[in-house]
C-alpha positions as CSV (number, residue, x, y, z in Angstrom):
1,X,26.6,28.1,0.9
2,X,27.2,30.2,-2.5
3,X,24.4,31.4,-4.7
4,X,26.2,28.5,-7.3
5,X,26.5,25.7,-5.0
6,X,23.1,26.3,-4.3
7,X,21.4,25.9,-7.5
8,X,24.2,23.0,-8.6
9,X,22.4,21.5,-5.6
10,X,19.1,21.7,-6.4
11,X,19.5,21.0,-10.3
12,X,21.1,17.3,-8.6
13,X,17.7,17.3,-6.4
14,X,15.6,17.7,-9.1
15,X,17.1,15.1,-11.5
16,X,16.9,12.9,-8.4
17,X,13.2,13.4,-8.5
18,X,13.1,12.9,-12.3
19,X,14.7,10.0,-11.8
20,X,12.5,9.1,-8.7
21,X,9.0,9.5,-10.6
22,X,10.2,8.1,-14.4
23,X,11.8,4.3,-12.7
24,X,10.0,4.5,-9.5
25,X,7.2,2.4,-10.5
26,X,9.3,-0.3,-12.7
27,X,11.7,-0.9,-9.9
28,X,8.7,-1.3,-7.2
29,X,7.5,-3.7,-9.7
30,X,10.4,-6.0,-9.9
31,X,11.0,-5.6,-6.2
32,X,7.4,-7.0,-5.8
33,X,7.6,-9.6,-8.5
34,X,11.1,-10.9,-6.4
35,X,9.2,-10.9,-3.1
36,X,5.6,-11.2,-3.5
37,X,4.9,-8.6,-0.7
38,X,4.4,-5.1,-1.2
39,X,6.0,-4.1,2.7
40,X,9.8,-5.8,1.5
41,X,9.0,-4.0,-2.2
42,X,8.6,-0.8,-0.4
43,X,11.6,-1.4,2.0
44,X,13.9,-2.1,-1.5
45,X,12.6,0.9,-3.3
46,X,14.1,2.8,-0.7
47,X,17.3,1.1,-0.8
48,X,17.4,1.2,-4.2
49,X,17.1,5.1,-4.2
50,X,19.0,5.8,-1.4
51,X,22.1,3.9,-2.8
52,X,21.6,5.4,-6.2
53,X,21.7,9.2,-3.9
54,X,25.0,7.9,-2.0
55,X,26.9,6.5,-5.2
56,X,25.1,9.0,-8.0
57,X,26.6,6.6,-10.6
58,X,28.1,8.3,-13.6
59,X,25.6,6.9,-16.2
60,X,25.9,7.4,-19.8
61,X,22.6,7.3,-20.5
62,X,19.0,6.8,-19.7
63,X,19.5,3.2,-20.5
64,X,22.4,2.8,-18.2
65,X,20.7,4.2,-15.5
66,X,18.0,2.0,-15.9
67,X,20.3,-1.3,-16.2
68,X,21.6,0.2,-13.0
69,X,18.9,0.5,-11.2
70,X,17.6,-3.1,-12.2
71,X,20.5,-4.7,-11.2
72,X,20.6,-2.9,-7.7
73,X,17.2,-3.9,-7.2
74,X,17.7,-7.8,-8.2
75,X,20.9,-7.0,-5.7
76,X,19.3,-5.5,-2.6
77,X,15.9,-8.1,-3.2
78,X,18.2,-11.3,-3.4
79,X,20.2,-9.8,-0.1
80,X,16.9,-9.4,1.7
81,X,15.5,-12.7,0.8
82,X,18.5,-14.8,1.4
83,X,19.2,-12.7,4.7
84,X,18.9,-14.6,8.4
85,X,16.4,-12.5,9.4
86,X,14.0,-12.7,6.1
87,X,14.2,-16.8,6.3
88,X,13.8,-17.2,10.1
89,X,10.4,-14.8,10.0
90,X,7.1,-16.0,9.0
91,X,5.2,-14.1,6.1
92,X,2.0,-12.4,6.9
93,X,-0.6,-12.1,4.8
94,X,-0.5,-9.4,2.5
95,X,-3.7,-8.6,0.8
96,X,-2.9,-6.2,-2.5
97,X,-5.1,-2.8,-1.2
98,X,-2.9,-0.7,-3.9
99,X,-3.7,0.1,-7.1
100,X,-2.1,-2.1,-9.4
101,X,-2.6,-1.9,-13.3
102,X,-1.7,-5.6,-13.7
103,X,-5.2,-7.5,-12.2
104,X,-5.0,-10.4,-14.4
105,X,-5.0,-14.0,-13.8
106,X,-1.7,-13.8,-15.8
107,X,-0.2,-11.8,-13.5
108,X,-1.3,-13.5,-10.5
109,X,0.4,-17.3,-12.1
110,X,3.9,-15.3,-12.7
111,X,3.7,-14.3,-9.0
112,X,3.2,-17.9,-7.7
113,X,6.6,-18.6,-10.2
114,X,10.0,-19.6,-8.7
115,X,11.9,-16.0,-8.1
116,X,14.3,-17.0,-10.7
117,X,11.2,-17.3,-13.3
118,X,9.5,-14.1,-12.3
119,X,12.4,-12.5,-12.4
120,X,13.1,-13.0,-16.4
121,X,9.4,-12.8,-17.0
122,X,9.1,-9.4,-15.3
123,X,12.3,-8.1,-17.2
124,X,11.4,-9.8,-20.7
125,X,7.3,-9.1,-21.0
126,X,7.0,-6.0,-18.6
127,X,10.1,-4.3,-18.6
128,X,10.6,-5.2,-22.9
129,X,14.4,-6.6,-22.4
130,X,15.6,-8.7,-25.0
131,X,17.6,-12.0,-23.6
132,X,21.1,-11.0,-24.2
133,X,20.5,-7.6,-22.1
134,X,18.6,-9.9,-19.2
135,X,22.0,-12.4,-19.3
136,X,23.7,-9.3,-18.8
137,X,21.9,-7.6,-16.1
138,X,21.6,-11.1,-14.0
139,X,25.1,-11.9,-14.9
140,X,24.7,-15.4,-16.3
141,X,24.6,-16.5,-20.0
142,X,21.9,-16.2,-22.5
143,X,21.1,-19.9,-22.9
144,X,20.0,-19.5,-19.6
145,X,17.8,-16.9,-19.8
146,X,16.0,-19.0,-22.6
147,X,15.6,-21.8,-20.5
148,X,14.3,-20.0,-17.7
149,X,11.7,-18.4,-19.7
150,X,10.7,-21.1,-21.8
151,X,10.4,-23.3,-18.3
152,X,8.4,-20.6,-16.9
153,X,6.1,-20.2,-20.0
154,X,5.7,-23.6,-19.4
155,X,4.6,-23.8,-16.3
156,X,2.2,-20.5,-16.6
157,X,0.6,-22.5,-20.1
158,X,-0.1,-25.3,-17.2
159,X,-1.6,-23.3,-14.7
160,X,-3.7,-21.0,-16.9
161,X,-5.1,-24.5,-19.1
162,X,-8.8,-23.3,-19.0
163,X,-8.8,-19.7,-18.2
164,X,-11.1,-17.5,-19.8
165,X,-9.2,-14.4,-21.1
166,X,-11.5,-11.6,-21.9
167,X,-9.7,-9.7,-24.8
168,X,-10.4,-6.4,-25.6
């Protein structure tokens, strides 16, 4: 391998790693916000990274690269949780024994939502996407979108009636 090749190589492995510790944590997030359980999140973060390696999509920019990596990870969660062997398994119980900055009761309701309501939560409070870029990244129209969220805001206003927020 030439001196050149070399370093071309490792300038590609470290903007891998770049890209590895800046989205790592937002796509673990919406991995586990699709599948409530933090073994299947793990499982997609790799997939998520290991296709982004195999295909190293031409992005544009950083925002590209971020739609892309959101959409693979809606892709590879949906193909895990509508997979033969994911709906013939029972779930174990999965206690959270990681550190996790969202501990809130708030969090907790949006994990007990239908995936299809997590998922435009997560995007739209957590991951600050408008509702035209959340139509486009689940590939269905905006009107959607706003129904989703305002059916899901909804049902969180329901289940949090009478929680005590502390607000600092």
């Amino acid at each position: 391998m030439s001196p050149e090749s070399l370093r071309n190589a490792r300038t590609q492995n470290d903007s891998v790693d770049e890209i590895l510790e800046r989205y790592a944590a937002m796509v673990y997030r919406l991995a586990y916000a699709r599948t409530k359980n933090r073994f299947d999140s793990d499982d997609i973060l790799q997939e998520v990274f290991m296709r982004y390696i195999r295909s190293a999509p031409d992005c544009q920019d950083e925002e590209h690269r971020k739609a892309w990596l959101i959409r693979t990870t809606i892709n590879c969660s949906k193909t895990l949780l509508t997979s033969a062997w994911f709906r013939k398994t029972a779930p174990l119980s999965d206690t959270l024994s990681f550190e996790m900055n969202e501990r809130s009761e708030v969090y907790y309701a949006v994990l007990e939502l239908p995936t299809q309501y997590r998922t435009v939560i997560h995007l739209f409070y957590y991951e600050d996407y408008a509702v035209a870029e959340i139509a486009r990244l689940l590939d269905c129209k905006e009107s959607t979108v706003k129904s989703r969220l305002h059916r899901a805001r909804n049902i969180l206003r329901d289940k949090l009636k009478g929680v005590a927020f502390d607000v600092q």
